[in-house]
Backbone bond lengths (Angstrom), bond angles and torsions (degrees), N, CA, C in turn:
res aa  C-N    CA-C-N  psi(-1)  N-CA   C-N-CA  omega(-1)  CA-C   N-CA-C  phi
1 X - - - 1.451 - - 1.527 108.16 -
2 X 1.402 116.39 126.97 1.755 103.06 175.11 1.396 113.58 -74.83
3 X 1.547 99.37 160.94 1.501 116.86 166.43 1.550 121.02 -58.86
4 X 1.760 117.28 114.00 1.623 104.24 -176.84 1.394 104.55 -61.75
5 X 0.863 123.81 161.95 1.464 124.74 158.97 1.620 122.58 -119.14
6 X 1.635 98.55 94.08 1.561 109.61 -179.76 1.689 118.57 -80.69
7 X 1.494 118.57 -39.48 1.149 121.74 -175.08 1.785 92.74 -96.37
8 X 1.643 98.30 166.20 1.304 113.24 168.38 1.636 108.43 -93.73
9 X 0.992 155.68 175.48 1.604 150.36 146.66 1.477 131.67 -36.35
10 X 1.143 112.30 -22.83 1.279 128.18 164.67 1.286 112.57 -67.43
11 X 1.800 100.18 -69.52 1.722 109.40 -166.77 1.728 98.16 -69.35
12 X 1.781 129.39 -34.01 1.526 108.32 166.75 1.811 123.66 -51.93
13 X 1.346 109.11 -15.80 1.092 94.60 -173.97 1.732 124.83 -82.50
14 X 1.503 88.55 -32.87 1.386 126.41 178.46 1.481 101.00 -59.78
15 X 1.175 124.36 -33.54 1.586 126.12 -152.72 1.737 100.12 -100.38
16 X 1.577 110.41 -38.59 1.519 125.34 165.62 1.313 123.05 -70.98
17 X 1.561 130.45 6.14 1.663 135.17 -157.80 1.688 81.85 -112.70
18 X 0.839 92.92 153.13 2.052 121.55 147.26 1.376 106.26 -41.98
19 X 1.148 129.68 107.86 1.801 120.01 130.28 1.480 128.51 -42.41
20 X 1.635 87.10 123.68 1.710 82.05 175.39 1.545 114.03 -119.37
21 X 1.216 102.85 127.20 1.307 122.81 -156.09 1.849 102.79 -101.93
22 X 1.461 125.56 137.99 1.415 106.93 166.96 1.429 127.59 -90.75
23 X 1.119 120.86 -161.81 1.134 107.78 157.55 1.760 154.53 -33.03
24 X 1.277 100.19 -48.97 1.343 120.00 172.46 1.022 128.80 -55.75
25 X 2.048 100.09 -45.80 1.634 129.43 173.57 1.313 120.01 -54.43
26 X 1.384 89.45 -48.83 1.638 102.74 -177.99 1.283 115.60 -63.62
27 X 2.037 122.29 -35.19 1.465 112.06 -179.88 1.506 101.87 -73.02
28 X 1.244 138.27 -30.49 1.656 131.38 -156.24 1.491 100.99 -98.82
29 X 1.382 126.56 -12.49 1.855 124.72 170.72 1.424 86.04 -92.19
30 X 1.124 145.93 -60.92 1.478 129.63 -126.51 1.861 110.78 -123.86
31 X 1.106 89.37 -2.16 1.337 98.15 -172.25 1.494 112.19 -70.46
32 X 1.494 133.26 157.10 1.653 122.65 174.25 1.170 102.44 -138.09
33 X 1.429 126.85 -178.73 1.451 128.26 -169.39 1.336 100.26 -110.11
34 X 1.373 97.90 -178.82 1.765 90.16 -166.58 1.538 117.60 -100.26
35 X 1.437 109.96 -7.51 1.448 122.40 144.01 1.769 111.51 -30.03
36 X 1.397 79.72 -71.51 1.716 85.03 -169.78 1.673 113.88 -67.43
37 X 1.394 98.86 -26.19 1.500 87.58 176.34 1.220 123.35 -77.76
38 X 1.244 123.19 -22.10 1.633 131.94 -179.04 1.790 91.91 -77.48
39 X 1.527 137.85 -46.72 1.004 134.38 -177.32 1.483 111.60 -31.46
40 X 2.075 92.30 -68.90 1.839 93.36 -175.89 1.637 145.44 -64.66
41 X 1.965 75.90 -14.63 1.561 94.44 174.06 1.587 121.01 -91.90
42 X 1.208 123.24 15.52 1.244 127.77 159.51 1.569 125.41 -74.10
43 X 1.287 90.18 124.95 1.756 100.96 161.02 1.220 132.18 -12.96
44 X 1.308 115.20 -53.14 1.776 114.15 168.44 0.928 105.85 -125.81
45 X 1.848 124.03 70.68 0.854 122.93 123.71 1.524 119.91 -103.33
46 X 1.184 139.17 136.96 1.409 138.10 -151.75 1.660 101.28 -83.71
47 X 1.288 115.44 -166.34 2.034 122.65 165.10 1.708 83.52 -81.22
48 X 1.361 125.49 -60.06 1.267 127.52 -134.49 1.838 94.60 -66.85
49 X 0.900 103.16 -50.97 1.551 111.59 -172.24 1.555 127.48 -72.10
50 X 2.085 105.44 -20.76 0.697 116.34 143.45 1.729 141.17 -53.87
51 X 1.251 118.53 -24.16 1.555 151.04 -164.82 1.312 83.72 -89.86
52 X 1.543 124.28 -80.92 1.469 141.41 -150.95 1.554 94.18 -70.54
53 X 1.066 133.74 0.18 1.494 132.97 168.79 1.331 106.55 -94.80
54 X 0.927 134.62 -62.64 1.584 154.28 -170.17 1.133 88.80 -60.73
55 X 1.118 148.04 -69.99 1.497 151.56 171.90 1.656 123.43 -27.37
56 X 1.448 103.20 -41.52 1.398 124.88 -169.42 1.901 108.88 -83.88
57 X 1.334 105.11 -28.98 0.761 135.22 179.03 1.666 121.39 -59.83
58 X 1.337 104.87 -54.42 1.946 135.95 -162.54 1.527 87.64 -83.62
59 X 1.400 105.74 -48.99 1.644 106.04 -167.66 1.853 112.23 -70.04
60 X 1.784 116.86 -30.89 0.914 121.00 -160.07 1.575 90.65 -81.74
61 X 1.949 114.20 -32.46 1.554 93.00 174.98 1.354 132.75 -70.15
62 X 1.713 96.47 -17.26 1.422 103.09 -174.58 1.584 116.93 -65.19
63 X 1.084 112.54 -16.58 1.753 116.86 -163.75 1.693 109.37 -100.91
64 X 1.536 99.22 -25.23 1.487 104.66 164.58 1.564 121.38 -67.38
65 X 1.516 101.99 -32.74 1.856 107.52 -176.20 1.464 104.89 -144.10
66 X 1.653 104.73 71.49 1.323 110.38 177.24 1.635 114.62 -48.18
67 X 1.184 126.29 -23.93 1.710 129.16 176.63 1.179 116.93 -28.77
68 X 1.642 96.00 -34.86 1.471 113.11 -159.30 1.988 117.69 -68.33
69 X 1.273 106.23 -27.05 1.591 119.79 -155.98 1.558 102.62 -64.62
């Protein structure tokens, strides 16, 4: 089956790079509350469950504001 070709070479490259986000961006995308931060930083919470949280998380925002995908 061929490859469609949606982007031009430019816009694939553009679309495959890093976002660079500044300062500001970075506190209001990435930022967490301190609920959650005291959550992950607890003692028994594991890596694995830590992951499977963060995960649970991205997906639960994704379904609230599909715009986003």
């Amino acid at each position: 089956m061929p490859k469609m070709g949606i982007f031009n070479r430019l816009e694939e490259s553009e679309f495959e790079s890093r976002s660079k986000f500044n300062s500001a961006e970075r506190k209001r995308f990435f930022a967490s509350s301190m609920g959650l931060h005291e959550l992950l930083e607890s003692p028994r919470t594991t890596p694995t469950n830590k992951v499977c949280f963060v995960i649970g998380i991205v997906v639960n925002s994704i379904e609230k504001h599909p715009m986003f995908i």
